[in-house]
C-alpha positions in Angstrom: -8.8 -27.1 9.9 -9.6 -23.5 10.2 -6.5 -21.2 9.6 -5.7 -18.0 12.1 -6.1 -15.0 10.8 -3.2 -13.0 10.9 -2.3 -9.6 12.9 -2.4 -6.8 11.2 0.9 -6.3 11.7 2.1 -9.6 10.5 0.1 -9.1 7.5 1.9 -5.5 6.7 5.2 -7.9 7.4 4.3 -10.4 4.8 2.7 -8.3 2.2 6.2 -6.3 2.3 8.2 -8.2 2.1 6.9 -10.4 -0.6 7.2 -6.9 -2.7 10.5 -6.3 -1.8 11.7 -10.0 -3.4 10.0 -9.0 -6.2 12.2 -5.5 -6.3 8.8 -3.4 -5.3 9.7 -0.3 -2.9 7.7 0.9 -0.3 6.4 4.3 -0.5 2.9 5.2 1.3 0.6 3.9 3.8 -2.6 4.9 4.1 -4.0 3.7 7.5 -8.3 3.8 8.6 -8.6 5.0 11.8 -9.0 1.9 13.6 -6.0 0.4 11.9 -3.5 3.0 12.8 -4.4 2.1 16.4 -4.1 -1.5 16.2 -0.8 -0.8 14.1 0.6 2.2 16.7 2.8 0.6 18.9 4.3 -1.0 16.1 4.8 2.2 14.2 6.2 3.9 16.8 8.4 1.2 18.1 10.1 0.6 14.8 8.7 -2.9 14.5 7.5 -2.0 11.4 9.8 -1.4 7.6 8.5 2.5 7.5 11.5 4.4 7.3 11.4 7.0 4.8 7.9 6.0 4.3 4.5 8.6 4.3 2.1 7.5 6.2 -1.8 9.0 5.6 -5.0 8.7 7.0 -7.5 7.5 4.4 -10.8 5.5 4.4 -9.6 1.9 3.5 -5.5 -0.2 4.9 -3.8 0.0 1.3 -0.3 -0.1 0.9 1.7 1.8 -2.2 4.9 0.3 -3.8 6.9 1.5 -6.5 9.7 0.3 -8.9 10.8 0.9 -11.7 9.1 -0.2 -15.0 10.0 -0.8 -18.9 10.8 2.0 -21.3 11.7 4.9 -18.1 8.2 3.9 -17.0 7.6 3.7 -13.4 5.2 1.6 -12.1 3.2 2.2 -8.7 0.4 -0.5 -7.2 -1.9 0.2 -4.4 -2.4 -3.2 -2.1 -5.1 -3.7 0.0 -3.6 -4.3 3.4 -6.1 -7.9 4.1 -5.5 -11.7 3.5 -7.0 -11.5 0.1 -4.9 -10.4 -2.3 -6.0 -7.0 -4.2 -3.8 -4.8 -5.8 -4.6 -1.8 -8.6 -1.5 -1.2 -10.6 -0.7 2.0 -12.7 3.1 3.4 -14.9 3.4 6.6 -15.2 5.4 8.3 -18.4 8.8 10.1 -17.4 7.3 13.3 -18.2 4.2 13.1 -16.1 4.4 15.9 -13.7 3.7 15.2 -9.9 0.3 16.8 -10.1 -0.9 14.3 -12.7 0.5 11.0 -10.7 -0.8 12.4 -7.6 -4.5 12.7 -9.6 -4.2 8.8 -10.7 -3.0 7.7 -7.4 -5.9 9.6 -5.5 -8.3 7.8 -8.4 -7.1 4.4 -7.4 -7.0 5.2 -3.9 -10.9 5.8 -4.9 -11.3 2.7 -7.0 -10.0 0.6 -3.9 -12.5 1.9 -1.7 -15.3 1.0 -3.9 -14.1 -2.5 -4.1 -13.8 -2.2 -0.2 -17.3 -1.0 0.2 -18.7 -3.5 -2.5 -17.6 -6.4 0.0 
């Protein structure tokens, strides 16, 4: 029995909130193009769990979470937004300035769109 695939927006719904049971914030979503209008009624209707949330254009559907780690770490991961569950996870030190998260977030932004265009 083949299974339907889901909306996009039931997908950003599912992957969400399985994060949020597990204590994961969301904090960024970075949207392709094509994406962002399949997702923009949604967005702008409030259908969607973006408040306080930045949303970015950016060359692959990943969505960032955040929480708080072990030892004043905090941890962010960067989830593809699709069926198939990818994720690249980094903790950052409590004295790592913004500047130098911002660098390792924008490398695993780069890292997922590898694996993106490797597919």
């Amino acid at each position: 029995m083949e299974r339907k695939a889901m909306s996009s927006t039931e997908l950003f719904n599912e992957i969400v909130g399985t994060y949020r049971k597990h204590g994961w914030q969301l904090r960024r979503v970075l949207l392709r193009p094509e994406t962002n209008s399949e997702l923009g009624p949604d967005l702008s209707s409030g259908a969607l769990p973006l408040t306080g949330v930045a949303i970015e254009s950016g060359p692959v559907d990943g969505l960032w979470f955040s929480r708080s780690s072990h030892e004043e770490r905090e941890a962010w991961e960067l989830r593809l937004l699709a069926e198939n569950p990818f994720a690249l996870f980094e903790t950052f030190e409590k004295d790592e300035t913004e500047e130098q998260r911002e660098e390792m977030r924008r490398e695993l932004e780069a890292r997922l769109r590898l694996y993106v265009n490797k597919e």
